[in-house]
C-alpha positions in Angstrom: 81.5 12.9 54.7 83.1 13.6 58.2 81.5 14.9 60.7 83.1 17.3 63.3 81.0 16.1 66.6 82.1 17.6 70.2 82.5 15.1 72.6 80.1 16.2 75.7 81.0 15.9 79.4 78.7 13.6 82.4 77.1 16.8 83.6 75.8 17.9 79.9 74.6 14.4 79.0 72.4 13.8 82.4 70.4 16.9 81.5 69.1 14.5 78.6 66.5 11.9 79.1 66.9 9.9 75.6 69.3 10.0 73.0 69.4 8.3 69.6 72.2 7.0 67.3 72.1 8.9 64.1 71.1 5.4 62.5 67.5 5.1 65.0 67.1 9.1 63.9 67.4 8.4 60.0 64.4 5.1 60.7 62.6 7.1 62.8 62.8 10.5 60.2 62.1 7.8 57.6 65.5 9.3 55.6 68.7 7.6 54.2 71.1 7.8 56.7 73.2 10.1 54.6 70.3 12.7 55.0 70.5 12.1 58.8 73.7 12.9 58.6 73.5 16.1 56.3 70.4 17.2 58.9 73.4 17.5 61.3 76.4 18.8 59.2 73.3 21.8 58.6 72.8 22.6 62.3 69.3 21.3 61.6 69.4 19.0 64.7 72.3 19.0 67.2 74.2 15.9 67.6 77.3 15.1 70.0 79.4 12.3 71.2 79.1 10.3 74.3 81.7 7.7 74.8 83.3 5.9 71.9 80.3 5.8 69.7 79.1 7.8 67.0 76.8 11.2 67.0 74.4 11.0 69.0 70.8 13.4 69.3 68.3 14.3 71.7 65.5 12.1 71.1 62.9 15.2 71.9 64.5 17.0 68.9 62.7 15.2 66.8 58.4 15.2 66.4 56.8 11.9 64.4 58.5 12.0 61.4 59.8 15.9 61.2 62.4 17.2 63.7 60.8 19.9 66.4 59.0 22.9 64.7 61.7 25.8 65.8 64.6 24.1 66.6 67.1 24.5 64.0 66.2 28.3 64.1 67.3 28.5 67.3 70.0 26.2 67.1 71.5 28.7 64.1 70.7 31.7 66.5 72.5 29.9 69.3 75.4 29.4 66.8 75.6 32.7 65.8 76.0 33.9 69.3 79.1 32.4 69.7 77.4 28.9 71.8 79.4 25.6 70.7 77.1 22.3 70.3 77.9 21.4 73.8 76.9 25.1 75.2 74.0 25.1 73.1 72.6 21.7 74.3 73.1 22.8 77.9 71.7 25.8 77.6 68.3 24.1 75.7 68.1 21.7 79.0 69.0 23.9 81.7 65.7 24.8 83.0 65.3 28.8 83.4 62.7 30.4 85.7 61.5 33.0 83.4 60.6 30.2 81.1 59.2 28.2 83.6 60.9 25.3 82.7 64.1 24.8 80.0 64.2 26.0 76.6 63.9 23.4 75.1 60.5 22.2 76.8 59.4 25.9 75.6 60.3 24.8 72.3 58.3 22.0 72.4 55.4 23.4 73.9 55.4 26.0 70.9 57.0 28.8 72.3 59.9 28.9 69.9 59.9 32.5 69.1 60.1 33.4 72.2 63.3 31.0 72.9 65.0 32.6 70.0 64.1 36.2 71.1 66.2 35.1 74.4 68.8 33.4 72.1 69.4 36.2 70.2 69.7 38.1 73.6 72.8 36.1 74.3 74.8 37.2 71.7 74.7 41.1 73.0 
């Protein structure tokens, strides 16, 4: 299976503390690699490229052994507004006011519906 990853630039990847190789997410998912890699070919999690290596995800994506409690729904809302993986993942980490804080920490803090509603808001 080939995966079609974007390549992000300096600015994009600084807005992300920790990132994992998609082998360190399948251990830490506990799933094949395969899986790991199906999770991403989905839009389930997000991954992207920086430098030579392979995909690469935001480790905060993920939550034990699940990945983050509203974040593929907002990552296929995001999609379906038009946002490309590297839009999507800057717009997750780019704090807003209105939040406070980025969507992505809203997210995490259980607030997913409410990221989505603004999500969807993008698209119009």
């Amino acid at each position: 299976m080939t995966l079609s990853v974007a390549q992000i630039d300096r600015e994009t990847e600084q807005l992300v503390d920790e990132w994992l190789t998609l082998p360190e997410v399948a251990s830490r998912l506990d799933l094949p690699l395969g899986r790991a890699k199906q999770l991403l070919k989905d839009h389930k999690l997000l991954g992207v490229r920086r430098g030579s290596g392979g995909p690469q995800v935001p480790a905060v994506f993920l939550d034990g052994k699940d990945v983050m409690k509203g974040l593929p729904g907002t990552l296929t809302v995001l999609q379906d507004a038009g946002y490309d993986d590297v839009e999507a993942l800057r717009w997750l980490f780019t704090p807003d006011e209105s939040l406070p804080g980025s969507p992505i920490e809203a997210i995490r803090a259980g607030r997913h519906t409410e990221v989505k509603r603004r999500a969807q808001a993008l698209a119009f």
